[in-house]
C-alpha positions in Angstrom: 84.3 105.8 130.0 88.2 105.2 129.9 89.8 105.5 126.2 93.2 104.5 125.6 95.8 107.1 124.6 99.0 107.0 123.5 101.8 109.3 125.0 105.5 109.5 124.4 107.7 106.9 125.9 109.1 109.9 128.0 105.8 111.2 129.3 105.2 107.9 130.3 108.3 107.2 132.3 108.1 110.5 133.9 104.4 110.0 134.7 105.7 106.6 136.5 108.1 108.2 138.4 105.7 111.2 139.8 103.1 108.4 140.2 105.1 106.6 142.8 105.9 110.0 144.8 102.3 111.1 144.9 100.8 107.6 145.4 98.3 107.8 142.2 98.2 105.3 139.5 100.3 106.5 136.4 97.0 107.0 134.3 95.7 109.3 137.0 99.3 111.7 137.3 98.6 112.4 133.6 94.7 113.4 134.4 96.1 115.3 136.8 98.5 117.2 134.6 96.4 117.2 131.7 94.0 119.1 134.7 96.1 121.6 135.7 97.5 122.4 132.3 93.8 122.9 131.4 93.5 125.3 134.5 96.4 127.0 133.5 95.2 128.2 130.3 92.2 129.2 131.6 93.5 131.2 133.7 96.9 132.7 132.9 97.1 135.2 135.3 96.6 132.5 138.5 100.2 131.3 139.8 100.5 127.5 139.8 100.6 127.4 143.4 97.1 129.0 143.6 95.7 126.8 141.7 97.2 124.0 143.2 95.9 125.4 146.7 92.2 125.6 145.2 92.6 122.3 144.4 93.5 121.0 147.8 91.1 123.0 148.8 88.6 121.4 147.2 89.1 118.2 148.0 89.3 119.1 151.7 85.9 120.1 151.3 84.8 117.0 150.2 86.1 114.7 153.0 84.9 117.0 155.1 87.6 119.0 156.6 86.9 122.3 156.0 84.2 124.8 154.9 83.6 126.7 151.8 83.5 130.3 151.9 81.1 132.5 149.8 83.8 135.2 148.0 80.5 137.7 147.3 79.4 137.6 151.3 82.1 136.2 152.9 79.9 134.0 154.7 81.5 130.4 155.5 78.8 127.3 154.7 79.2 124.1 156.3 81.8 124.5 159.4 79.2 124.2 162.2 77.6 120.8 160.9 80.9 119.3 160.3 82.3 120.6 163.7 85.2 122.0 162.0 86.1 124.5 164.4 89.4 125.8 162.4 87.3 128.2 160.7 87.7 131.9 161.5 84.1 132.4 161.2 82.6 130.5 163.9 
């Protein structure tokens, strides 16, 4: 459900700008802010770049372009089925 907020005239324009760069609406460059600051302050001692990383990551995952490896076993899931053969453990 979207609820309308209201940010500073600054945010905004900045938001625009960044939106244009990174091809997302201006409404989804906030989201995605408002994400990583969340992530941030959950994790303080994770550098912005790793987080960003896990991120891209993730979404890698999801259209199926990599595998997800299991940090406990170190055993990757999914590579085979998806033929990804960039995986150092296949």
């Amino acid at each position: 459900m979207a609820t309308a907020v209201k940010v500073s005239d600054e945010l905004f324009e900045k938001a625009k700008t960044k939106s244009k760069v990174y091809k997302r609406s201006i409404a989804g460059q906030i989201e995605y802010w408002a994400k990583i600051g969340q992530l941030i302050e959950e994790n303080p001692d994770l550098p912005l770049s790793f987080i960003q990383d896990i991120l891209e990551g993730k979404e890698q995952i999801k259209a199926g372009q990599g595998c997800q490896i299991d940090l406990s076993t170190s055993r990757h899931r999914g590579c085979q089925n998806r033929g990804f053969t960039g995986c150092p453990g296949i």
